[in-house]
HTML snippet that shows the backbone in 3Dmol.js (N, CA, C, O; Angstrom):
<script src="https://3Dmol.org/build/3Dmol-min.js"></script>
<div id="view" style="width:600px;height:400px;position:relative"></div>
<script>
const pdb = `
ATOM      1  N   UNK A   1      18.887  30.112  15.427  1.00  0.00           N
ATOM      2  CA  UNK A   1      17.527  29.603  15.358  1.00  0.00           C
ATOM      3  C   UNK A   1      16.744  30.208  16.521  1.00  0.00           C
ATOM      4  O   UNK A   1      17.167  30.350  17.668  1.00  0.00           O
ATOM      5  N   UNK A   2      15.723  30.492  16.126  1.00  0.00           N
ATOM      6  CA  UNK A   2      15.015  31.517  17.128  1.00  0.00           C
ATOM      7  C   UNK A   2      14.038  30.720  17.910  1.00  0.00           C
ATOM      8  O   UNK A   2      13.400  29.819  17.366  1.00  0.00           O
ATOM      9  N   UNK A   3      13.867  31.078  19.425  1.00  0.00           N
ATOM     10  CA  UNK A   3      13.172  30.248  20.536  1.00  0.00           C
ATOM     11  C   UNK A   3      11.559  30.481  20.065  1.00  0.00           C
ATOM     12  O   UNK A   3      11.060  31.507  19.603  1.00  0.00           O
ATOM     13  N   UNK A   4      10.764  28.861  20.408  1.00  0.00           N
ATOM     14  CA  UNK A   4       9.757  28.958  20.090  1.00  0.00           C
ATOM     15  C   UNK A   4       8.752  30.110  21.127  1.00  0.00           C
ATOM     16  O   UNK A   4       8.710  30.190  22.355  1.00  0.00           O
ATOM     17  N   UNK A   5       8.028  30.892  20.097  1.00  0.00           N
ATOM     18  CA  UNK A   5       7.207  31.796  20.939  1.00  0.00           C
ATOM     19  C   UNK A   5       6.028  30.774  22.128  1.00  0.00           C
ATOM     20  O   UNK A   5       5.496  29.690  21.890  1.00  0.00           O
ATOM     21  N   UNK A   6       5.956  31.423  23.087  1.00  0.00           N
ATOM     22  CA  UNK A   6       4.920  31.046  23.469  1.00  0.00           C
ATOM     23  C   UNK A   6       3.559  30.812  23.338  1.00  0.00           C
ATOM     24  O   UNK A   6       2.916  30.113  24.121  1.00  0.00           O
ATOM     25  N   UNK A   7       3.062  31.431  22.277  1.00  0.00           N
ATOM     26  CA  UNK A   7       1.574  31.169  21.761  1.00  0.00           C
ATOM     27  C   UNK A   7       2.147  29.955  20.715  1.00  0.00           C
ATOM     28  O   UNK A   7       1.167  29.353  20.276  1.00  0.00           O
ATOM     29  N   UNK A   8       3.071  29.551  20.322  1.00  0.00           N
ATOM     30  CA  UNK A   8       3.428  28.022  19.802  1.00  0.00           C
ATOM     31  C   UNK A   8       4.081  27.284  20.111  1.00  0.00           C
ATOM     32  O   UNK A   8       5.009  26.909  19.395  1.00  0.00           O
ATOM     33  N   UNK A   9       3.816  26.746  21.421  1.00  0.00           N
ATOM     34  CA  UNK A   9       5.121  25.660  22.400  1.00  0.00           C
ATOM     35  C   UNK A   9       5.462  24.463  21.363  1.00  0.00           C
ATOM     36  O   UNK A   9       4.870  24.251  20.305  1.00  0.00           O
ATOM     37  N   UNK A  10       6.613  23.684  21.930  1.00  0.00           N
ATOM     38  CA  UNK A  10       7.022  23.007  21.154  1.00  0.00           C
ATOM     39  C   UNK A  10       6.683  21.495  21.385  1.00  0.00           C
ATOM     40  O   UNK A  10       6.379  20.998  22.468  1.00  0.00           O
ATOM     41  N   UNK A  11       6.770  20.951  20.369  1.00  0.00           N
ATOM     42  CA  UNK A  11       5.770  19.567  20.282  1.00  0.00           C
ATOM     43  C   UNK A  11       6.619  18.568  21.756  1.00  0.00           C
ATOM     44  O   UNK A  11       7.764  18.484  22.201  1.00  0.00           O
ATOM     45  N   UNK A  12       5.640  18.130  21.998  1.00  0.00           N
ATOM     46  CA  UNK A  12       6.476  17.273  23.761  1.00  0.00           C
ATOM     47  C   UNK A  12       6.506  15.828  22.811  1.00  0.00           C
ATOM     48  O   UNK A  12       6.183  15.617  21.642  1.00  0.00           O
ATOM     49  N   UNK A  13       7.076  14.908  23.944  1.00  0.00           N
ATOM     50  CA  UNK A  13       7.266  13.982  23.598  1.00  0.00           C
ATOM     51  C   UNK A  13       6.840  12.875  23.110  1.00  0.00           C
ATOM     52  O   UNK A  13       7.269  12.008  22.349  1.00  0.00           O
ATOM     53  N   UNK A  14       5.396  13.188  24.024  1.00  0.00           N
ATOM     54  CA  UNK A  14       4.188  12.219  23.654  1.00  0.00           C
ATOM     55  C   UNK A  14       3.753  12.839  21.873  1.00  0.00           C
ATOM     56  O   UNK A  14       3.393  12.144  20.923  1.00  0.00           O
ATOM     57  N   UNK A  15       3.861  13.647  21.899  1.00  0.00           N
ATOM     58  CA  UNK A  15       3.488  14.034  20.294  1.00  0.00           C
ATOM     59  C   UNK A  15       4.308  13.837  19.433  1.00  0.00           C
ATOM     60  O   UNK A  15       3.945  13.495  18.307  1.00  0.00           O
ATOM     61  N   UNK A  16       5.877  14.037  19.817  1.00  0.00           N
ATOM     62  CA  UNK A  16       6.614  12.925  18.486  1.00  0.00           C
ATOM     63  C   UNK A  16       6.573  11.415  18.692  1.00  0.00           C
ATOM     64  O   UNK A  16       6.717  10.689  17.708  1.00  0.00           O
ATOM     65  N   UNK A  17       6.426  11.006  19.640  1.00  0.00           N
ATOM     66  CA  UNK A  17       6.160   9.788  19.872  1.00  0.00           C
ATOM     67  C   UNK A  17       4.986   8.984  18.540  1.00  0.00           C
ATOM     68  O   UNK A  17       5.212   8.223  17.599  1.00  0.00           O
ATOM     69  N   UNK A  18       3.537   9.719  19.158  1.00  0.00           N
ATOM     70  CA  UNK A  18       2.587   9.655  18.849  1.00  0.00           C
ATOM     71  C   UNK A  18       2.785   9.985  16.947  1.00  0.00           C
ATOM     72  O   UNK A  18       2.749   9.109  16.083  1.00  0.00           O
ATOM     73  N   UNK A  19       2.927  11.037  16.783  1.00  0.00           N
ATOM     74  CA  UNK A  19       3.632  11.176  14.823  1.00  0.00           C
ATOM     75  C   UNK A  19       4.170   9.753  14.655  1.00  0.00           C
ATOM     76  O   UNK A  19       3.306   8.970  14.258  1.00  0.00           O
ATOM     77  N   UNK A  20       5.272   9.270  14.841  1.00  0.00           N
ATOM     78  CA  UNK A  20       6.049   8.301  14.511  1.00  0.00           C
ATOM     79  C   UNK A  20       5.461   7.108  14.860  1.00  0.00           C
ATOM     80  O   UNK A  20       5.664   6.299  13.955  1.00  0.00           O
ATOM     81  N   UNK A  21       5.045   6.796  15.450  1.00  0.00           N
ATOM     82  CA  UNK A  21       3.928   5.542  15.444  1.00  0.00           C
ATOM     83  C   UNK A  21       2.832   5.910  14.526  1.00  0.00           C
ATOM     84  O   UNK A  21       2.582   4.825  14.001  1.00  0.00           O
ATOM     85  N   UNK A  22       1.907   6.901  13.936  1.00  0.00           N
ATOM     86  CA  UNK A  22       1.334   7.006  12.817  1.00  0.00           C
ATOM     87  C   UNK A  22       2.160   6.590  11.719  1.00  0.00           C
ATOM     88  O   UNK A  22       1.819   5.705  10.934  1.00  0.00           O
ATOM     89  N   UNK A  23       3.250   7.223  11.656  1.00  0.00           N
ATOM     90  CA  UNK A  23       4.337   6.857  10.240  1.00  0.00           C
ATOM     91  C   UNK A  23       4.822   5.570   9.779  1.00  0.00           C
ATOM     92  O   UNK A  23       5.265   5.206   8.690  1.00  0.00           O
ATOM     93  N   UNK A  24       4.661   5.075  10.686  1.00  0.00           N
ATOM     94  CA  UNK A  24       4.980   3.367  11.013  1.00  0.00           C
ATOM     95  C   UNK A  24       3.588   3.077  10.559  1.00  0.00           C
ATOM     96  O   UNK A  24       3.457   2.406   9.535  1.00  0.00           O
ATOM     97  N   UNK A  25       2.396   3.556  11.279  1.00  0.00           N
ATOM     98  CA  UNK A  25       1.423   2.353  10.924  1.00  0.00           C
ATOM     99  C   UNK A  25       1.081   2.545   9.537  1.00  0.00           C
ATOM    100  O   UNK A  25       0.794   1.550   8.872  1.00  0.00           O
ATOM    101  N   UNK A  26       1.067   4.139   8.804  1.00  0.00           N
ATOM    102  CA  UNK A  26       0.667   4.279   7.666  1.00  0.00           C
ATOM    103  C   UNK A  26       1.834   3.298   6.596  1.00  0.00           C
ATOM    104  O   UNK A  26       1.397   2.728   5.596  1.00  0.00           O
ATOM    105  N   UNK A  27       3.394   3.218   7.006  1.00  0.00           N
ATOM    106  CA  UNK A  27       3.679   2.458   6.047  1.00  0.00           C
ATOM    107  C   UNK A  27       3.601   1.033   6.232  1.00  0.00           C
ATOM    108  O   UNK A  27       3.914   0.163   5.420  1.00  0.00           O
ATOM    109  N   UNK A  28       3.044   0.868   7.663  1.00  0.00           N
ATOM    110  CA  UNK A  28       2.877  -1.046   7.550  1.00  0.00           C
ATOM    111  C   UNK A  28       1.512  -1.396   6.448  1.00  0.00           C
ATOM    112  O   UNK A  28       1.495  -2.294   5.606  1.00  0.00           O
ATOM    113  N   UNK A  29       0.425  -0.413   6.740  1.00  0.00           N
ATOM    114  CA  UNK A  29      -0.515  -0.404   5.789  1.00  0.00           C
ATOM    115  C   UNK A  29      -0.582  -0.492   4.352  1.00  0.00           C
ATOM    116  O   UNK A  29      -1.391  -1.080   3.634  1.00  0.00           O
ATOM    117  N   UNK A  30       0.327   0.141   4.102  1.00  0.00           N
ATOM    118  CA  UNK A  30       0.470   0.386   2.541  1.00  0.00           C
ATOM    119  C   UNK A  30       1.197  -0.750   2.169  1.00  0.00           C
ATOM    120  O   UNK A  30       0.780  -1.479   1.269  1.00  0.00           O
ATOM    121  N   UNK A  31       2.494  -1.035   2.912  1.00  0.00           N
ATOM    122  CA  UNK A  31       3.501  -2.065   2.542  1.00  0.00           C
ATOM    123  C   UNK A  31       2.325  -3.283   2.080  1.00  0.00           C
ATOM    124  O   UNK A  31       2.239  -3.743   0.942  1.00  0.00           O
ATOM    125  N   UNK A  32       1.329  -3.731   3.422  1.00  0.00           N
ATOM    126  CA  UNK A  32       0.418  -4.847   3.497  1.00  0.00           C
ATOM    127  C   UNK A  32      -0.113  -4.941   2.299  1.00  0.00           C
ATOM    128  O   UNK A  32       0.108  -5.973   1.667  1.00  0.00           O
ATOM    129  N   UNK A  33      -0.885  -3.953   1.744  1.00  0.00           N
ATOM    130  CA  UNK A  33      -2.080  -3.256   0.890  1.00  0.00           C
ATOM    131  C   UNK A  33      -0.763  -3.621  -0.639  1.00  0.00           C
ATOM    132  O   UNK A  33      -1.143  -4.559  -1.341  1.00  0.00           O
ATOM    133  N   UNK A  34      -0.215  -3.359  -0.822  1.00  0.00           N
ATOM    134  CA  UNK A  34       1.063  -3.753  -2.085  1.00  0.00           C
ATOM    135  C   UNK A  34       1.265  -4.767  -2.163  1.00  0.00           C
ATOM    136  O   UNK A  34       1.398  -5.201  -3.308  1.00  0.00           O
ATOM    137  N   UNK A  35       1.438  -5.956  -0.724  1.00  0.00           N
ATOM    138  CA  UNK A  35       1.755  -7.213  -1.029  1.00  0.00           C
ATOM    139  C   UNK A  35       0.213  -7.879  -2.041  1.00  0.00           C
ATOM    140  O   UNK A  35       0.027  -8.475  -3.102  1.00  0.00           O
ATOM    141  N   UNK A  36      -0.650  -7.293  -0.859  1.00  0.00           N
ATOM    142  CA  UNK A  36      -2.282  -7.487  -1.323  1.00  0.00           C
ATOM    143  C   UNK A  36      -2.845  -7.756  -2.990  1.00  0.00           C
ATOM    144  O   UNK A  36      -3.558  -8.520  -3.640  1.00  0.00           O
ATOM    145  N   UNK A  37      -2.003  -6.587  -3.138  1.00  0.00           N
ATOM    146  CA  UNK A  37      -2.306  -6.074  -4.346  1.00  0.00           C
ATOM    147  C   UNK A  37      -1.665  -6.975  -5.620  1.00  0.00           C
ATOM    148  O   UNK A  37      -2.196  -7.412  -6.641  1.00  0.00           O
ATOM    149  N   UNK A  38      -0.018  -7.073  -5.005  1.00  0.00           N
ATOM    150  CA  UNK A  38       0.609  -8.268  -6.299  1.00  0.00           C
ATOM    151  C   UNK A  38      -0.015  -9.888  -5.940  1.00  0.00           C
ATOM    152  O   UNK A  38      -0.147 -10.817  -6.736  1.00  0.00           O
ATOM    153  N   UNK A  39      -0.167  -9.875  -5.242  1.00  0.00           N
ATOM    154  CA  UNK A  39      -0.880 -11.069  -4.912  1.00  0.00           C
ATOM    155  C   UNK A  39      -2.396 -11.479  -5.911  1.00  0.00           C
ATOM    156  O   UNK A  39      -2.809 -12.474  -6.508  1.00  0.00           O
ATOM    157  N   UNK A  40      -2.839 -10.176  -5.680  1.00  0.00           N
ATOM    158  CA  UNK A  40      -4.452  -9.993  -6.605  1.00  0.00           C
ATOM    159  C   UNK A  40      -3.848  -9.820  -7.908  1.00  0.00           C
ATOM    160  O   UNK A  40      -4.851  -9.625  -8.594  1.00  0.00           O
ATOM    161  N   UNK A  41      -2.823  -9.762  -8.722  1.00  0.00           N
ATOM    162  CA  UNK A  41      -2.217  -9.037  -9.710  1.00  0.00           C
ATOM    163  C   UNK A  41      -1.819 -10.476 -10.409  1.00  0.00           C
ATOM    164  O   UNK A  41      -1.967 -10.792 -11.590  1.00  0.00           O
ATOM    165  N   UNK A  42      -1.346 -11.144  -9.480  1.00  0.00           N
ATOM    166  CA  UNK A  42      -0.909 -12.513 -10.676  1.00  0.00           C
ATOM    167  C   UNK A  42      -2.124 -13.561 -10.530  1.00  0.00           C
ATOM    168  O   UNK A  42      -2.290 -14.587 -11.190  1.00  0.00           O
ATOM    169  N   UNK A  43      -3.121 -12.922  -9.257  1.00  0.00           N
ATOM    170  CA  UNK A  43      -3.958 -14.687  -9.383  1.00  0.00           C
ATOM    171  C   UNK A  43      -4.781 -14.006 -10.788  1.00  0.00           C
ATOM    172  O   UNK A  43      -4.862 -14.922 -11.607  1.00  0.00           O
ATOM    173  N   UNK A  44      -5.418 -12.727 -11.354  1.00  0.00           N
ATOM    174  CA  UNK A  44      -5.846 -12.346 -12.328  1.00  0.00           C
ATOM    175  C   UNK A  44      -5.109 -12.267 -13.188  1.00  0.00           C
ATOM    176  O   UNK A  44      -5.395 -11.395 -14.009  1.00  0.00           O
ATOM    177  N   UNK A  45      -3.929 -13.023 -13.438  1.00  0.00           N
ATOM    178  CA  UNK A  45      -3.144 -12.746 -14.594  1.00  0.00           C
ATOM    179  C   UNK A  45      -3.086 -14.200 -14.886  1.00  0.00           C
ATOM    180  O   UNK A  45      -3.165 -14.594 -16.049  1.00  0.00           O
ATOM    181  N   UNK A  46      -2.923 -15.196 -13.667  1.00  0.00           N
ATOM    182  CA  UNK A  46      -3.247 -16.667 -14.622  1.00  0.00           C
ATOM    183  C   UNK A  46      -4.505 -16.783 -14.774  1.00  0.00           C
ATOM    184  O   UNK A  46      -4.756 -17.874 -15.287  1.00  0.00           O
ATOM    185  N   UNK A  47      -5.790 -15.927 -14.488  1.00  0.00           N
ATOM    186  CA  UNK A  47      -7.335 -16.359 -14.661  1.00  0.00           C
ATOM    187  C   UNK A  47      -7.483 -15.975 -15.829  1.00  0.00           C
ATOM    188  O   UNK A  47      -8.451 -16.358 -16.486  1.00  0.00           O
ATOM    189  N   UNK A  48      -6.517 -15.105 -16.350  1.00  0.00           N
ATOM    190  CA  UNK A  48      -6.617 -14.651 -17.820  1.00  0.00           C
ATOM    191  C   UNK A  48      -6.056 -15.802 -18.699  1.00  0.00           C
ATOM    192  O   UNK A  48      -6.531 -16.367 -19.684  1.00  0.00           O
ATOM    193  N   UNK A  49      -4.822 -15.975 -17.983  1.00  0.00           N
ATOM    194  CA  UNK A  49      -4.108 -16.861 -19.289  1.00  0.00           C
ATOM    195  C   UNK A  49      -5.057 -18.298 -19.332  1.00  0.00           C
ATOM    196  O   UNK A  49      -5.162 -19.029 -20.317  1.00  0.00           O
ATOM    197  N   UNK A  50      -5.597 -18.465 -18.240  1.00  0.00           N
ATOM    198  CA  UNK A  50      -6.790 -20.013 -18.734  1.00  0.00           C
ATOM    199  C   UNK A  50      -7.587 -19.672 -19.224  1.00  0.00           C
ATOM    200  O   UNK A  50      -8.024 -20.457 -20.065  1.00  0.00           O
ATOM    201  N   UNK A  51      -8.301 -18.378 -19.083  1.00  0.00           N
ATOM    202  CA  UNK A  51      -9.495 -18.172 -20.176  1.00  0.00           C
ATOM    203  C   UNK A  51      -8.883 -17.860 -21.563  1.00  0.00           C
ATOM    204  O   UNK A  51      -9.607 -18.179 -22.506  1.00  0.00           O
ATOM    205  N   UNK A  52      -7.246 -17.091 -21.988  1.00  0.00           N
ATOM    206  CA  UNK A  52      -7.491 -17.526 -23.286  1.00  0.00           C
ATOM    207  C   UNK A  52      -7.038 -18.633 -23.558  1.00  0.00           C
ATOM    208  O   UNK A  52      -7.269 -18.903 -24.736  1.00  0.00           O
ATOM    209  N   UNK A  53      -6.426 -19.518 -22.963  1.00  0.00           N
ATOM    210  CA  UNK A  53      -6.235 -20.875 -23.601  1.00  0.00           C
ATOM    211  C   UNK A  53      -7.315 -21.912 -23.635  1.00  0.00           C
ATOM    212  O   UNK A  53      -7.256 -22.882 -24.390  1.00  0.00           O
ATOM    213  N   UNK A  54      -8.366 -21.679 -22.750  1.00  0.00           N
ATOM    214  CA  UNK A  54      -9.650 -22.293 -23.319  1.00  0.00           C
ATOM    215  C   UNK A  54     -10.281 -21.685 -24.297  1.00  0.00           C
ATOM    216  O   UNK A  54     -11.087 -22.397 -24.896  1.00  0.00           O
ATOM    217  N   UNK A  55     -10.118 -20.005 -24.846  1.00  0.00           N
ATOM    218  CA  UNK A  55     -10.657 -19.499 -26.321  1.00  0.00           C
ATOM    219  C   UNK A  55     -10.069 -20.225 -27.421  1.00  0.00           C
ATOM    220  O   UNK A  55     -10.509 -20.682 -28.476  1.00  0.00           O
ATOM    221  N   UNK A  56      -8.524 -20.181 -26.646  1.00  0.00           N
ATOM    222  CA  UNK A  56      -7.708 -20.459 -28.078  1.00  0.00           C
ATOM    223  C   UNK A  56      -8.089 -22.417 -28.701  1.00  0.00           C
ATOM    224  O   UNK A  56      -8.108 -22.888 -29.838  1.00  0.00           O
ATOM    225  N   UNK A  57      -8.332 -23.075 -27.315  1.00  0.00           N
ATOM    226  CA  UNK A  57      -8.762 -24.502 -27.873  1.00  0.00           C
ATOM    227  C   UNK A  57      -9.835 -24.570 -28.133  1.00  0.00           C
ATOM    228  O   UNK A  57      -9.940 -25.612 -28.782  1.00  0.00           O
ATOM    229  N   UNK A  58     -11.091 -23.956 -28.019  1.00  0.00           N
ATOM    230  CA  UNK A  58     -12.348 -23.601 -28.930  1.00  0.00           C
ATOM    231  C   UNK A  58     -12.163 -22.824 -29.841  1.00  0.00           C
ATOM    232  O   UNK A  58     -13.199 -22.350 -30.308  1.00  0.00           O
ATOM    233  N   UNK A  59     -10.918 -22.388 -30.441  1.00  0.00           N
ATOM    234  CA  UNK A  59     -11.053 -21.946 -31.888  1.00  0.00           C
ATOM    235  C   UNK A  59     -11.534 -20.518 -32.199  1.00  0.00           C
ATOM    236  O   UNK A  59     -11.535 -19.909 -33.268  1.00  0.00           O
ATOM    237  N   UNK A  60     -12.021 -20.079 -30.729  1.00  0.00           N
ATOM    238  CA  UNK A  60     -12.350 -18.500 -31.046  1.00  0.00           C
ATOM    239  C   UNK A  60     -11.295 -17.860 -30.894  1.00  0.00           C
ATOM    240  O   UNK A  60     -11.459 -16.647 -31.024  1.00  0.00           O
ATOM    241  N   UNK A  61     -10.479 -18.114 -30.717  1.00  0.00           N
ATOM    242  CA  UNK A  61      -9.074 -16.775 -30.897  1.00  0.00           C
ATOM    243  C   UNK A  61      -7.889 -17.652 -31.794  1.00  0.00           C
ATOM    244  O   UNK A  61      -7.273 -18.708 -31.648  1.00  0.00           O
ATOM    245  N   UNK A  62      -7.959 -16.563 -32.798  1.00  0.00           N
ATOM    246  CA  UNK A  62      -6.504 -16.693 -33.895  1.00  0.00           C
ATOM    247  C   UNK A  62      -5.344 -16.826 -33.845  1.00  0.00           C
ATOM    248  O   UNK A  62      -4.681 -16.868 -34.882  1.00  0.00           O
TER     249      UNK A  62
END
`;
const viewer = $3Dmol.createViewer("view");
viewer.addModel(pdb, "pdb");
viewer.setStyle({}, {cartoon: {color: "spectrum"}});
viewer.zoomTo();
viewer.render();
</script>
């Protein structure tokens, strides 16, 4: 494996540091943003099932 040239030194510590704390925060974000999301996913899935069971006891749905 060949030594990094000098017109491209190699990343120090503070910069993998710094990467890996991005990587972390981008997946705490997303993880959050997914819980978010099934959360929003079933309260609109029983707002559905009461609106058709109030169609279905007014007789507009078959």
């Amino acid at each position: 494996m060949p030594l990094p040239s000098p017109d491209q030194p190699a990343p120090t510590d503070k910069g993998i540091l710094l990467a890996v704390l991005g990587l972390a925060a981008l997946a705490v974000f997303f993880w959050a943003l997914s819980k978010w999301m099934e959360g929003y996913a079933e309260r609109k899935e029983k707002e559905l099932q009461e609106e058709v069971k109030e169609l279905e006891d007014e007789g507009k749905v078959y």
